[in-house]
N, C-alpha and C positions, 0 to 999 in steps of 0.2 A: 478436518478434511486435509488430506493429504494431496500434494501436487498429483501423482499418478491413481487419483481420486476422481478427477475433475475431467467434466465432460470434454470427450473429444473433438465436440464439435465449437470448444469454445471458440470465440472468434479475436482472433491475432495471440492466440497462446501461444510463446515461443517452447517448440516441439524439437527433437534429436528423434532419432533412429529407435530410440527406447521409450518416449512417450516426453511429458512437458517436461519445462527445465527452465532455471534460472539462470539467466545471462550476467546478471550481476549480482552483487550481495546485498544492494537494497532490494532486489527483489523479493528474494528470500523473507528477510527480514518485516517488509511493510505484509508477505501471507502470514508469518508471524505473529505480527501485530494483532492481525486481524482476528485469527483465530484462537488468539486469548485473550483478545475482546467480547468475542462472541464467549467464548466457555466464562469469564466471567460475568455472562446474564449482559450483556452492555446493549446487544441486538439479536436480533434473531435471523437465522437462517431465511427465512423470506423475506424480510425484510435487507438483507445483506444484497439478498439475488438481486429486488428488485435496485436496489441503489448499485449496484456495479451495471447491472442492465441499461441502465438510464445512461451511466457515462460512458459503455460500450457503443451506445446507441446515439451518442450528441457528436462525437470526431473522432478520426484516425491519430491513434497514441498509441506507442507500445503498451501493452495489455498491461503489464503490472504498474504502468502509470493509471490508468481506470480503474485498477486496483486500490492505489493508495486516495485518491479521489473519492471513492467509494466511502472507503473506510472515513478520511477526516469529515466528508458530511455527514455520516451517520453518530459521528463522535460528538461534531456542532448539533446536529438536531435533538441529539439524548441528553446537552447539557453536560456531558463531561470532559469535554474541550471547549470552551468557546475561541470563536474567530481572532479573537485577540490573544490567546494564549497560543493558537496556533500561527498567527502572522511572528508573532515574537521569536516564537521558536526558527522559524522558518527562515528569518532575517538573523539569530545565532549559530542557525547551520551554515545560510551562505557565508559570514563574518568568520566562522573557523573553517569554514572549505578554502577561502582566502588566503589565510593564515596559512594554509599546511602545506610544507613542502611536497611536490609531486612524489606520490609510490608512498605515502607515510600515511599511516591511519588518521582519519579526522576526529578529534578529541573537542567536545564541547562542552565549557564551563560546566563544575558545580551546581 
């Protein structure tokens, strides 16, 4: 699925003059994720709808935050991330976000 894929009517899709758009590079990156997740068998398309649905539907977030949301519980429910591989992770992104000089790419361990 491609960003200019994706229904217009989603709700809080950041949009331009040309159709949806990525405001930042994890944006990008966590539709990414997702959709070679999904192409590697990980979930299915309705299943995907329904779990982004649910966290469109529980609070106001920028959309590709419900995005990423989506995705790591579909990741913990299938067993291919569990909650502790993803808190770990999570706490060596903030620990090299820390580390990194502002404007410099953030680089995490090995």
């Amino acid at each position: 699925m491609k960003p200019e894929a994706m229904p217009a009517e989603a709700p809080g899709l950041p949009r331009d003059v040309a159709g949806p758009v990525f405001r930042e590079p994890w944006e990008a990156q966590a539709f990414a994720m997702a959709v070679a997740a999904h192409q590697a068998g990980c979930f299915t398309w309705a299943e995907w709808t329904a779990a982004l649905g649910r966290h469109l539907a529980a609070c106001e977030a920028p959309y590709y935050a419900h995005w990423l949301a989506a995705l790591e519980e579909l990741l913990a429910e299938k067993g291919i991330l569990s909650k502790a591989e993803l808190a770990e992770r999570q706490e060596a992104w903030a620990r090299a976000a820390a580390a990194t000089p502002h404007g410099q790419p953030i680089l995490l361990p090995g």
